[in-house]
N, C-alpha and C positions, 0 to 999 in steps of 0.2 A: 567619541563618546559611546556610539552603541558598540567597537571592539571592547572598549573597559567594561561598560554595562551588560555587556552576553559573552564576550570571551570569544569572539566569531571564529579567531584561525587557530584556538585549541580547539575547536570543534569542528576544522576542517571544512569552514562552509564560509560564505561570502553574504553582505546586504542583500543582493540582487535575489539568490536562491533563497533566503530565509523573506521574502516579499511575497516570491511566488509561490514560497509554500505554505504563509500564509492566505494568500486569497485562493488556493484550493481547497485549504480545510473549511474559507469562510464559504465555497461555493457549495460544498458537501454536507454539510451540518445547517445552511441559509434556513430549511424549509423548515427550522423548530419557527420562528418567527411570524411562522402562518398557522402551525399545526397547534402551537401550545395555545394562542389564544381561543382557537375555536374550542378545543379540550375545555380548558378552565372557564369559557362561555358556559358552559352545561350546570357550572357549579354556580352559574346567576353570578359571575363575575364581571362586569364591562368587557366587551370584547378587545376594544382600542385600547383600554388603560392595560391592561394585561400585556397587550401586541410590545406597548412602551415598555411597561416592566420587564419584558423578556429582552427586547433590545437589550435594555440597559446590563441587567442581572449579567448575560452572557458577555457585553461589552466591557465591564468592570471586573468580573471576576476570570473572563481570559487575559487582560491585563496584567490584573495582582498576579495572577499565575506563571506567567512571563517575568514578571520581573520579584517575585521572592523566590520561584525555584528556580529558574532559569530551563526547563523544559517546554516543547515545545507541545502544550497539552490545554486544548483550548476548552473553556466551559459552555455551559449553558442549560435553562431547566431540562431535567430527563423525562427522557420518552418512560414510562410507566410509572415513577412517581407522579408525573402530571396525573396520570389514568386513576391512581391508586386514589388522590388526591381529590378528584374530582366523583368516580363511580361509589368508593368507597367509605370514606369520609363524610364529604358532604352529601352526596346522595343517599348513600347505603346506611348511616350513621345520624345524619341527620342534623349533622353541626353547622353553623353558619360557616362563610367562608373567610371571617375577618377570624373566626375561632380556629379556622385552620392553619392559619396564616401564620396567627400566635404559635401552634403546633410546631408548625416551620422550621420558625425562628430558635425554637427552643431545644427542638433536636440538631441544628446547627451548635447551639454552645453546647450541648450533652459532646459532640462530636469532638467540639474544639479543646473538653476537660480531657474525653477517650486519648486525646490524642497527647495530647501534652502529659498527663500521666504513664501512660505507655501502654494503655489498657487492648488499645487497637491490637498491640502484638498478641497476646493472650485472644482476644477472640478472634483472629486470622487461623492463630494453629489450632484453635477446637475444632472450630467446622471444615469439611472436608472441601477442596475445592473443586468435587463434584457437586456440593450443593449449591456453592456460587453459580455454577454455569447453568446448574438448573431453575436458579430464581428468573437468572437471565432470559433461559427458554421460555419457560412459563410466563413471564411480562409477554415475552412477544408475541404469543400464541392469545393473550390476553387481549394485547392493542389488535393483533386482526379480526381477531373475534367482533370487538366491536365497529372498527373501521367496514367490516361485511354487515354487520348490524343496520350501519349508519348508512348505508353505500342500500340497500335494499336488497340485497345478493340473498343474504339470509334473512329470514321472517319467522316468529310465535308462530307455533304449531302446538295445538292441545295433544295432538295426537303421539308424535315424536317430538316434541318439546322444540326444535327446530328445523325448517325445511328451506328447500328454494324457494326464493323468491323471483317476481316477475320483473324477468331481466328484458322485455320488451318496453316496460314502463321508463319513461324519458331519464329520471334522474338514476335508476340503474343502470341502462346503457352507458347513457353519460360516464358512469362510474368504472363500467366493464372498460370504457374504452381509454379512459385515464390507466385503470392498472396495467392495460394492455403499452400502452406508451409509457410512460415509466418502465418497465418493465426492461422495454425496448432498448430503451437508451440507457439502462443502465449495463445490460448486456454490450451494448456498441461500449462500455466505459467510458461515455459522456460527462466530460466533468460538471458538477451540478445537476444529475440526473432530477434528482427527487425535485426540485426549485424548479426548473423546466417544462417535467411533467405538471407539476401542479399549479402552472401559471399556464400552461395550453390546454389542458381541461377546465381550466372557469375560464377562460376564453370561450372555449367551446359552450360549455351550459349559457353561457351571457347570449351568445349565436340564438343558439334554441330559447330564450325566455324563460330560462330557468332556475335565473339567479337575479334579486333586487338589490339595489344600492344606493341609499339616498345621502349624496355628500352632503358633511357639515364643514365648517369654518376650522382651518387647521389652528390647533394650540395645543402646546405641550402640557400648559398647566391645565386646559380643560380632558385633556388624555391622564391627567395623573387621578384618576379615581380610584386606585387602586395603591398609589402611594401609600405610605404609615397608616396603613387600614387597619393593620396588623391587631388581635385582640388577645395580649397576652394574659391579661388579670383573669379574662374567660376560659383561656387554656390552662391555667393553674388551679381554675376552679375544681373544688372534691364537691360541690353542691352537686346535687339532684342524680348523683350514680353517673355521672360524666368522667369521675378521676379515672376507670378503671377502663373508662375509653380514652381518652386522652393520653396514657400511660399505652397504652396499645400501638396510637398510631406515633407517637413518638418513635417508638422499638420499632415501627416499621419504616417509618424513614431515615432513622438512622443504621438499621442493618442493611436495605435498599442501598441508599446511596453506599454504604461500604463497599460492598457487594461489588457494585457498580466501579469503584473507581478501582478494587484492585484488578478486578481484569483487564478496565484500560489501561491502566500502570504498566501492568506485565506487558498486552499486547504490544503497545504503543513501547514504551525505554530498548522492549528488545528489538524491536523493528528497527531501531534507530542505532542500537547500538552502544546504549546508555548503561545499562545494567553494569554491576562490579564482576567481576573474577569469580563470585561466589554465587555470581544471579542475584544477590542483594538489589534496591536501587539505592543511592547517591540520595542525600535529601530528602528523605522520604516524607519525615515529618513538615517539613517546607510545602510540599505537596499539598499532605492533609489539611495543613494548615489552612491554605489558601484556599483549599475548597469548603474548608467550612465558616470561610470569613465570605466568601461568596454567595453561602447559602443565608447568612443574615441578610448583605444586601439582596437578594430575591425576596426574602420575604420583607423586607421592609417599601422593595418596589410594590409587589404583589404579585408573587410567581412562586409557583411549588417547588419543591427542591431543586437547586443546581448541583450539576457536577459535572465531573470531565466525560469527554464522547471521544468514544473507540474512532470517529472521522477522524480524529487526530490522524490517524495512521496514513490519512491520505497525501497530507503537507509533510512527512515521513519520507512518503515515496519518494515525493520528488523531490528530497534534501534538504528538509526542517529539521536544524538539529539542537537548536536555543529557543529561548524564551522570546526572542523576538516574534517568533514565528504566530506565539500567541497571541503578544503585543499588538501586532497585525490584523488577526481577525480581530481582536475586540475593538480595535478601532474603525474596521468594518462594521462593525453591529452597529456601534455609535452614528456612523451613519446613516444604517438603515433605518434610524428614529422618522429621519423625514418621510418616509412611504409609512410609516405604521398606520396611518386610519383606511388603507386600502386593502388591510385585512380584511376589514368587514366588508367587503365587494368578494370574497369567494367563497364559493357556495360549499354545503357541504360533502358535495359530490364529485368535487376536486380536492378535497384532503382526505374524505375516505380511500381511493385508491393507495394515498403516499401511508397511511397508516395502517395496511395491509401490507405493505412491502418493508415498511420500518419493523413491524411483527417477525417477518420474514427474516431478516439477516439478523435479528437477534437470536434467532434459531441457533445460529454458528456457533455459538457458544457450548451447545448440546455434546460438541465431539470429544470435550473434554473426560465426559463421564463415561467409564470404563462399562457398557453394558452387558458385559459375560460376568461383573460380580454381583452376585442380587443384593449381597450389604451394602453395593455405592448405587447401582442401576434402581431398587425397590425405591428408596425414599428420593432420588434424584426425579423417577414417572411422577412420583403419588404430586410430588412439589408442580408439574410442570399441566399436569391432567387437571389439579385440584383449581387451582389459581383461577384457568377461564370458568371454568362450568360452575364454579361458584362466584363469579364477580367477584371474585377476593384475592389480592396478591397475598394476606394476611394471612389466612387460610391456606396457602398453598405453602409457605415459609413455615407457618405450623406445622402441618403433617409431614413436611421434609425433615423436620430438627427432631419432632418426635421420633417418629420411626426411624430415623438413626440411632439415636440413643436407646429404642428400644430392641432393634437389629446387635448394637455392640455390645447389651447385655446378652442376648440367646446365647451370643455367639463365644462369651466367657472373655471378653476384649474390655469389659469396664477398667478403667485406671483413672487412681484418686486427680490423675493432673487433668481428667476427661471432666472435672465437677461441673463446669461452663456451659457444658453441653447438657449434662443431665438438669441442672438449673433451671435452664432454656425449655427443656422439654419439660418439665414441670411445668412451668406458667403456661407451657399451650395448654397442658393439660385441665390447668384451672381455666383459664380464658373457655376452655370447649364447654366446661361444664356450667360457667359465670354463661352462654351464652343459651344452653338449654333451659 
């Protein structure tokens, strides 16, 4: 059954290896499971019911992905749509979180028409794929910023706006010495570093009385608070000067997650050896497909955008070459439903460290952008500088797509097939001034 259903020996790989490279990619990507819930806690989320909707979201949508493309490319909600979702959004914005939810869902079907009409290819070739790697930068630089926030490292300063913080105080040590072991072990190439670290630092803070945790009575159905919360009629809404944010953070999570899944596409097929003759990939729309049939179920569990994660590339290494591979970790996740209320037992001084180091390797994306040309290098900085220092992934996507398009006009490069681009920079332009 699974040779007919993945094709195992045209793919050169056996059950046994596509096992084990599924429970690598599940040990490598484990720590969304701890990290997304406390994230979307900020946005007055239930902590537990979220813990389950990520289970699930990543459970079900590495499945469908396993078995409609047959690649081995596992999901789960993303590290800086969670942030965007939570700082910006419902914090920064001001919308409940069942209205975000709505949001969600909604740029999931926007995704699922992009795709199926073939809109996706048109705005892959406008934007440059120096500004992909720079949205990428910019998230990461984003999530550390705040993971050092949260962590005490950095502190409000009137003076310089921010400074050191008092790294003698219990829950920043705590924190220092979490990033320091992470760190560690991820250099030793300990598989499941990030899960590891961040399960022996609130070990640690537990040690020192620095972390509370009052159990409750396990149920799945008293964890689903977060289930069909979803407020789509509220996200539809043009009342009260909301369409024109609504309309915003759509465009941002569905250019986000694009963003997102072509670099793992690329990294991940080539790593594996998957790509055609021409660098093309195979199934591509199968792909999209499934990730934005996976971003409905998230948001109808309760969890901010899904998509595919560059860890793929781990269960790669070691000779994931099918959709089993996917198959695998999501039924890993599904597992891990029975530990989700043990979330709420770690503190936030053991996920601060992993969310300065997940900031970290999204760096890597940076080396794509050719920094000796100031037309790809200028709007690539402005995209990656802009993002943290204003709490806005939105704002940092803005001044990338303008200043390119205002770079290709200096420079006498406008062409009528560029309209996409100049489009795009218009509406930042009205959003900059809709925000003055």
């Amino acid at each position: 059954m699974l040779q007919r259903l993945f094709d195992l020996r045209g793919h050169g790989t056996t059950v046994r290896t596509e096992l084990l490279a599924g429970f690598t990619t599940f040990l490598t990507m484990a720590y969304i499971a701890i990290v997304n819930p406390v994230i979307l806690g900020q946005a007055g989320m239930p902590v537990a019911g979220v813990a389950v909707a990520t289970c699930v979201a990543a459970g079900l949508g590495s499945m469908l992905m396993g078995l409609l493309s047959n690649y081995p490319l596992a999901l789960a909600p993303g590290m800086g749509l969670n942030a965007y979702f939570t700082y910006t959004v419902v914090q920064g914005m001001g919308l409940p979180w069942q209205t975000a939810l709505g949001c969600v869902f909604l740029s999931g079907c926007a995704f699922a028409l992009l795709t199926l009409a073939g809109v996706r290819k048109v705005i892959i070739n406008a934007l440059p794929r120096s500004l992909f790697a720079a949205v990428g930068g910019g998230i990461g630089l984003f999530i550390a910023f705040i993971g050092l926030k949260d962590a005490g490292i950095i502190v409000a300063d009137k003076g310089t706006t921010v400074a050191l913080g008092n790294l003698t105080a219990p829950a920043a040590a705590v924190a220092v010495l979490g990033l320091l072991m992470i760190a560690g072990l991820q250099v030793r190439r300990v598989r499941g570093a990030m899960l590891i670290g961040i399960l022996l630092t609130a070990a640690t803070a537990w040690l020192l009385g620095l972390a509370r945790f009052t159990p409750v009575s396990y149920s799945l159905a008293a964890l689903g608070s977060t289930a069909f919360k979803l407020d789509i009629p509220a996200a539809l809404s043009l009342k009260g000067g909301i369409g024109l944010s609504v309309v915003e953070i759509i465009f941002v999570f569905l250019f986000v997650d694009l963003f997102d899944n072509v670099g793992t596409l690329v990294a991940v097929t080539r790593r594996a050896g998957l790509t055609a003759a021409d660098g093309s990939i195979p199934r591509l729309n199968r792909i999209l497909l499934a990730d934005s049939t996976a971003m409905f179920v998230g948001a109808l569990a309760g969890t901010s955008p899904v998509t595919s994660y560059v860890e793929s590339a781990a269960g790669v290494a070691v000779g994931g070459r099918t959709g089993l591979t996917s198959v695998v970790v999501g039924l890993l996740f599904l597992l891990t439903l029975l530990f989700a209320p043990l979330v709420q037992a770690i503190p936030v001084a053991a996920t601060a460290p992993a969310l300065i180091l997940v900031g970290a390797l999204m760096m890597g994306s940076l080396a794509e952008v050719d920094w000796r040309e100031p037309a790809e290098a200028i709007p690539a900085f402005l995209t990656v500088i802009i993002t943290p220092l204003t709490y806005s992934i939105t704002n940092g996507l803005a001044f990338g797509i303008t200043s390119y398009a205002a770079l290709k006009l200096v420079r006498g490069q406008a062409r009528a097939n560029d309209w996409l681009v100049y489009l795009l920079a218009a509406l930042c332009v009205v959003r900059f001034i809709y925000l003055s």
